[in-house]
N, C-alpha and C positions, 0 to 999 in steps of 0.2 A: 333297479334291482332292490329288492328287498332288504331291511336291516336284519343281522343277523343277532340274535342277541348271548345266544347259546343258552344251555339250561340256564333255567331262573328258578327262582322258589314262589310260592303260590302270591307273597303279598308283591314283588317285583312281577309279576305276571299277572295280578290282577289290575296293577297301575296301568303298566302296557296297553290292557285291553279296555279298561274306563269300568270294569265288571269287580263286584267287591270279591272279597276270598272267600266270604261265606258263599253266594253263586258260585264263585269255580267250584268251590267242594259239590256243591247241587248239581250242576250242571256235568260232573265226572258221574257222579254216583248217577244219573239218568241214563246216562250211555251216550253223552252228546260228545264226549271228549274219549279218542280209543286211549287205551291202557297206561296212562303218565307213568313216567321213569320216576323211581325213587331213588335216592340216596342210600347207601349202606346202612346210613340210622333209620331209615324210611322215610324221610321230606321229600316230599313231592317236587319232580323236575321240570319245568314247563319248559318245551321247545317251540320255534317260531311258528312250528303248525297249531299247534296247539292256543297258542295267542290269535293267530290268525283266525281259528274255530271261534275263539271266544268273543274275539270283535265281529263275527259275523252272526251269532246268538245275539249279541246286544242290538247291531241293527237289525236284527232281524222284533227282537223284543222291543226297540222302539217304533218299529213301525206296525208294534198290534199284534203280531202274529202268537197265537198259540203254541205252550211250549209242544204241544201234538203238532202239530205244525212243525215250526223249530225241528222237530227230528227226524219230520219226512225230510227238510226241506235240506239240512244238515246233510243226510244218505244218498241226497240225489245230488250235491254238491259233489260230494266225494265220491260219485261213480262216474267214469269217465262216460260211459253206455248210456247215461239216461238221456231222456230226449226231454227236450222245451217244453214241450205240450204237458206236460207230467207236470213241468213248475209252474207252468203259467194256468193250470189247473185249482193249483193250491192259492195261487195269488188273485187269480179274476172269484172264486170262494170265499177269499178274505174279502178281498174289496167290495162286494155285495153285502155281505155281512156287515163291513165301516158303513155301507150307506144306506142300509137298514136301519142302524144304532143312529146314523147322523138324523135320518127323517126322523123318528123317533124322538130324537131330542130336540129338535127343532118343533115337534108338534107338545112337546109337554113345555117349552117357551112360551110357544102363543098361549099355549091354557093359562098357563100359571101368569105372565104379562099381562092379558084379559082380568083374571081373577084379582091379582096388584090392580088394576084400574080401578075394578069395580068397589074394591073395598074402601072407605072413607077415612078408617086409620083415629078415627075420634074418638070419644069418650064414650060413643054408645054401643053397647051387646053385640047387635048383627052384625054379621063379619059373611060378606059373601063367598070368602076363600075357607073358614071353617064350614058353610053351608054345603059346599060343595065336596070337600073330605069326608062329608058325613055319608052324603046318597050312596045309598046301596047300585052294585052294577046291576 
């Protein structure tokens, strides 16, 4: 069963969810968070759903995801009606993307690995890793 915390205030509610209070304020003002209760003075009231929301933005931000993303992924969380294919759309999108970025950086490793090889590192001018900054595409 769920802890229940009852209203909290933004800095007890950003503990909770590991998210600073600057983000929660970002994260309300995007539309990722429905309408927060306020206090009569106007503080902000954070209830369990609302934490709940907020630690699923963070895993969701730790695992890469745009916050465009994040907010599809957020509205199809909260619609009972949506179907898998829709999420696992957004996610097999992401993951193409991570292993676009991963080859990518694995191919400017070897370059740059290569070019550290190549270089001598001495006292003299040529430097095969500036040579190679220089070449026009």
């Amino acid at each position: 069963m769920p802890v229940t915390h009852g209203p909290v205030a933004i800095g007890e509610a950003a503990r909770l969810s590991g998210v600073s209070a600057r983000m929660v304020r970002h994260y309300e003002g995007l539309g990722l968070l429905s309408a927060v209760a306020r206090t009569d003075s106007g503080y902000r009231q954070y209830g369990d759903a609302d934490i709940h929301t907020l630690r699923f933005i963070k895993r969701s931000r730790d695992l890469g995801f745009s916050m465009e993303e994040i907010a599809e992924l957020v509205g199809l969380w909260h619609n009972r009606r949506r179907t898998s294919s829709s999420v696992k759309r957004i996610a097999q999108k992401h993951l193409e993307e991570l292993e676009q970025r991963i080859a990518d950086m694995q191919s400017m490793r070897s370059t740059l690995a290569h070019l550290v090889h190549c270089c001598h590192g001495d006292a003299r001018p040529e430097c095969p890793i500036l040579d190679d900054l220089s070449k026009t595409a």
